[in-house]
C-alpha atoms as a printed R data frame, in Angstrom:
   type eleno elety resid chain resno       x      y       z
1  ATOM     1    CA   UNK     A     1  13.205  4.207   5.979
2  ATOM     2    CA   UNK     A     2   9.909  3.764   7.768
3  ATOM     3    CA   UNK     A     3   7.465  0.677   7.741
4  ATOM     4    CA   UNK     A     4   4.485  0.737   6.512
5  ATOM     5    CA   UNK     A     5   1.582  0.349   8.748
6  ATOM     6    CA   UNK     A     6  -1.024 -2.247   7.083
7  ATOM     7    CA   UNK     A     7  -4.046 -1.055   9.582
8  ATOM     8    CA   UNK     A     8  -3.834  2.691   8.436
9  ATOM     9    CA   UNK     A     9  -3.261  1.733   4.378
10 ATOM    10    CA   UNK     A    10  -5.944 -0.563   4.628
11 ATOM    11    CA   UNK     A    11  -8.803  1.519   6.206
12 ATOM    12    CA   UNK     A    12  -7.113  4.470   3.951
13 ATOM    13    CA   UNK     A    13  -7.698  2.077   0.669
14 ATOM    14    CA   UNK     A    14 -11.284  1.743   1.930
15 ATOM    15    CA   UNK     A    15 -12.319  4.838   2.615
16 ATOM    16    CA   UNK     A    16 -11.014  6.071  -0.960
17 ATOM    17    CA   UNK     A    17 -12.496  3.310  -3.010
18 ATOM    18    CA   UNK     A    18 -15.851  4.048  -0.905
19 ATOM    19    CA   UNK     A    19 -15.468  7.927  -1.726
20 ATOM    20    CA   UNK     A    20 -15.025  6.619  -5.318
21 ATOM    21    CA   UNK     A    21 -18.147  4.203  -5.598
22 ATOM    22    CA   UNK     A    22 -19.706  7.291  -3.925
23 ATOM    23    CA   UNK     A    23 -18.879  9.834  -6.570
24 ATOM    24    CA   UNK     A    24 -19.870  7.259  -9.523
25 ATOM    25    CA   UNK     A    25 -23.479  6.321  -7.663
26 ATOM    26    CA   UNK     A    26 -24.186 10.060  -7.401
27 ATOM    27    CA   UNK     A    27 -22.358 11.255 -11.031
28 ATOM    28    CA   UNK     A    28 -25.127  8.136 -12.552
29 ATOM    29    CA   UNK     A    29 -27.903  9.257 -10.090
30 ATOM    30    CA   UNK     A    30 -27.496 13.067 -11.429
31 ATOM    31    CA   UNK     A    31 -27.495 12.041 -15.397
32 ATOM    32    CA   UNK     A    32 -30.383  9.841 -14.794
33 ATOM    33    CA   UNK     A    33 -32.301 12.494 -13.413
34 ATOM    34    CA   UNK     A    34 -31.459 14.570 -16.122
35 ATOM    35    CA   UNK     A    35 -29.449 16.936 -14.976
36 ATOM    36    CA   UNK     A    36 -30.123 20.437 -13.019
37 ATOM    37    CA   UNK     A    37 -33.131 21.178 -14.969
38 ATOM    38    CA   UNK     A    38 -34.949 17.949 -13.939
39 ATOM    39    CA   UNK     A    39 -32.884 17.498 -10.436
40 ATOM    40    CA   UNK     A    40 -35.352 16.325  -7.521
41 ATOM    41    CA   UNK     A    41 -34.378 14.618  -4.150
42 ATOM    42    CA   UNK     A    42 -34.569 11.202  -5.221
43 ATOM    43    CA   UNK     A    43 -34.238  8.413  -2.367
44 ATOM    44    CA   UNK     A    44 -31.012  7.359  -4.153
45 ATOM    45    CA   UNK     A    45 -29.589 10.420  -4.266
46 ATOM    46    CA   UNK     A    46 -30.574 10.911  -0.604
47 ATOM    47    CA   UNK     A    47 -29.197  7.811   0.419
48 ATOM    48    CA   UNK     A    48 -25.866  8.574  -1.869
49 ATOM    49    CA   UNK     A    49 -24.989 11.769  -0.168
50 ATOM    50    CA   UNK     A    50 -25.909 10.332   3.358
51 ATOM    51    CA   UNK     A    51 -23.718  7.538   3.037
52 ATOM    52    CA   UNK     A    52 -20.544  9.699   1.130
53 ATOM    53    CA   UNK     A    53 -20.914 12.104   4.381
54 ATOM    54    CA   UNK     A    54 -20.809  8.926   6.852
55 ATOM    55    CA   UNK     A    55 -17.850  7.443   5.277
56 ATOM    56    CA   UNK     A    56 -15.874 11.195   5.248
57 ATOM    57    CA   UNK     A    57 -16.919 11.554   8.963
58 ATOM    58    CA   UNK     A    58 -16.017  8.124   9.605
59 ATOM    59    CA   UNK     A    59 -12.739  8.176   8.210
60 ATOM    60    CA   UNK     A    60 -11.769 11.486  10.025
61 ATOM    61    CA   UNK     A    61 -13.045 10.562  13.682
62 ATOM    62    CA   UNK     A    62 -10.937  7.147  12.631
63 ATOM    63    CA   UNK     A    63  -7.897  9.436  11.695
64 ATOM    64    CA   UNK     A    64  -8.287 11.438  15.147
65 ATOM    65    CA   UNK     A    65  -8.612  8.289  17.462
66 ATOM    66    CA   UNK     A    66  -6.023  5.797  15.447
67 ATOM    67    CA   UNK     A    67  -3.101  5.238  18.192
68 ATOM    68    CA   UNK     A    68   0.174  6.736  17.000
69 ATOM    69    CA   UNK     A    69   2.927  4.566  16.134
70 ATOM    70    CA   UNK     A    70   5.772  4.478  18.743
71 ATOM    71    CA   UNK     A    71   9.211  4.983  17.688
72 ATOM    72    CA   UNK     A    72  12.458  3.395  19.130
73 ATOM    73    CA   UNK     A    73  15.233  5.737  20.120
């Protein structure tokens, strides 16, 4: 059985409730603007898809530098 490691399932619970917040700013920011017809770059949406892209880069330079765990023989 192996332990689970509360560093990686907490930064792994972030990053997915941030991906979801993410999807639900830009799902209302896309209705509000009416759809494809009446899509322009609004600041929000701007802002939204900055910030989703930050937190997916984030989480896999975190994923790439996070020590592995050692293991006893």
């Amino acid at each position: 059985m192996t332990s689970l490691d509360l560093m990686k399932a907490g930064i792994g619970l972030a990053v997915v409730i941030g991906i979801a917040l993410t999807v639900v700013a830009g799902y209302a920011l896309f209705t509000t603007l009416g759809g494809i017809s009446g899509m322009t770059v609004a600041p929000e949406l701007f802002v939204s898809i900055l910030f989703g892209g930050l937190l997916v880069a984030s989480a896999a330079a975190v994923r790439q530098i996070a020590p592995k765990p050692r293991t006893r023989v």
